[in-house]
N, C-alpha and C positions, 0 to 999 in steps of 0.2 A: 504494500500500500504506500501512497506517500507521503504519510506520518505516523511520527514515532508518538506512542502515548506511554504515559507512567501515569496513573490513575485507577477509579475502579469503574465497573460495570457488571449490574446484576442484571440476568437476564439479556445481555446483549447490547442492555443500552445502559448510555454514561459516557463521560465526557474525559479528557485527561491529557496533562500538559505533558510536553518530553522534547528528547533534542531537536527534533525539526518544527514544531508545532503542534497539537493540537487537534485530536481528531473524537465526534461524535456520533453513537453509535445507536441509530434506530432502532426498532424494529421491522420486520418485512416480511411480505407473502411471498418473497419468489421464491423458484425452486429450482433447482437442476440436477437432471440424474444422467450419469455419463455410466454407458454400459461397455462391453466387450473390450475389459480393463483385465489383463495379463492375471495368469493366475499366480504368479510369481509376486504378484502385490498384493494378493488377498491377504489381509490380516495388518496393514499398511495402512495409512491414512494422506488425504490428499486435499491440497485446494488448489483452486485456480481462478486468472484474470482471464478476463473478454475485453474487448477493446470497441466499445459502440460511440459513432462520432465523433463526440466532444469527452466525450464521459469512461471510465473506467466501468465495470460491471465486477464485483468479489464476491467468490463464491465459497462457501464453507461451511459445518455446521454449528459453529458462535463464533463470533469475533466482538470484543470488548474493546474498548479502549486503550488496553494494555496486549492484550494475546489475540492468536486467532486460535479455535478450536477445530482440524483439521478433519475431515468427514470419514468415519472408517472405508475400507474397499473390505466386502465379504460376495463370494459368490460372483466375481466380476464386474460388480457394481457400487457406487457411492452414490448417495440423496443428498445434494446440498441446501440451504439455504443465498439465494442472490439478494446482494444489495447496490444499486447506485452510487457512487461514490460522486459528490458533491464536492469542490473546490468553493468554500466561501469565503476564502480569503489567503492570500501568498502563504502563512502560518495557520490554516484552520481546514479540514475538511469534514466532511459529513456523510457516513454511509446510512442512507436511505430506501423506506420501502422499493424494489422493483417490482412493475406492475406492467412492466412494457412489450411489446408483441413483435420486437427485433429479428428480423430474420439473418441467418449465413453470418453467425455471430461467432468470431473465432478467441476460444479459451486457450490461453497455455495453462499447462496441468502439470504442478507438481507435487511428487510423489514424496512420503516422508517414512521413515523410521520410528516417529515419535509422534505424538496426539496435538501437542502444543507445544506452539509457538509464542517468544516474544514477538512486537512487533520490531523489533533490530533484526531477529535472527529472518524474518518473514522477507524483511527488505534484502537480509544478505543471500538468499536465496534468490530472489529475483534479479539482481543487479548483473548476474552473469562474471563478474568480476574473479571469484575464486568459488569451486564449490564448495558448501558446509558440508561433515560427514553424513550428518542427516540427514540428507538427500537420496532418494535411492532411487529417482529416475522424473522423465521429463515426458509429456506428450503433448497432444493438441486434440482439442475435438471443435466441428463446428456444431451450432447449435442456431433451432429454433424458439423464437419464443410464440406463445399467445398469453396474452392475461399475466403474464410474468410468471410460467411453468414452461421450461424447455427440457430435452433431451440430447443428448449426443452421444455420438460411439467415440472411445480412446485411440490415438492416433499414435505409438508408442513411437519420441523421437530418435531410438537407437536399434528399430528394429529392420531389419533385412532384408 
């Protein structure tokens, strides 16, 4: 995401200051389930970005001000929670209900060893810069939405 919070949040939502700024965390109806996910990841947990216009789309099953809570993979499958992620200001963002009917919406999808995340260690994962050891893989899926419920198949980025 792109910001760091140190704060609390019950239930998702809550607010909390940290090294880059400041970020707010709603509640939301969206959903996404990304299927035909390696069985080598079952038992693994995952989250991922979409990239819609202007805006970021985070997907996962809780994210707080402080952490993100990473969706388990059992049976090939993870059920996320989507949120909009809002820029309200250079130091402030805000993830928000998604409710949108987005089509050919492209997730990167990373794959974890562990349930939770800081938001430091979320950003060092995404940054591409060095990988964490936590990481134990990468993929893509695209995705439909309607009413802000989509689906997609896992696009595994190291497979053959």
């Amino acid at each position: 995401m792109t910001a760091c919070g140190e704060g609390s949040g019950e239930g998702g939502e809550g607010s909390g200051e940290g090294g880059g700024g400041s970020i707010t965390v709603n509640s939301t109806n969206g959903t996404l389930t990304i299927s035909e996910i390696p069985t080598e990841y079952n038992g693994k947990w995952l989250y991922a970005v979409g990239l819609v216009d202007e805006y970021f789309l985070i997907a996962a099953q809780n994210v707080t001000s402080s952490s993100i809570q990473c969706a388990p993979i059992s049976n090939g499958t993870a059920t996320l929670k989507v949120w909009k992620e809002t820029e309200v200001s250079e130091n402030e963002v805000s993830l928000d209900n998604y409710n949108g009917s987005d089509q050919n919406v492209e997730f990167f999808i990373s794959v974890f060893n562990k349930q939770t995340l800081t938001q430091a260690e979320a950003e060092a994962a995404s940054s591409g810069e060095e990988m964490p050891d936590f990481i134990v893989g990468f993929g893509a899926a695209e995705v439909d939405f309607t009413s802000g419920d989509g689906s997609g198949t896992f696009n595994d980025f190291f497979e053959e």
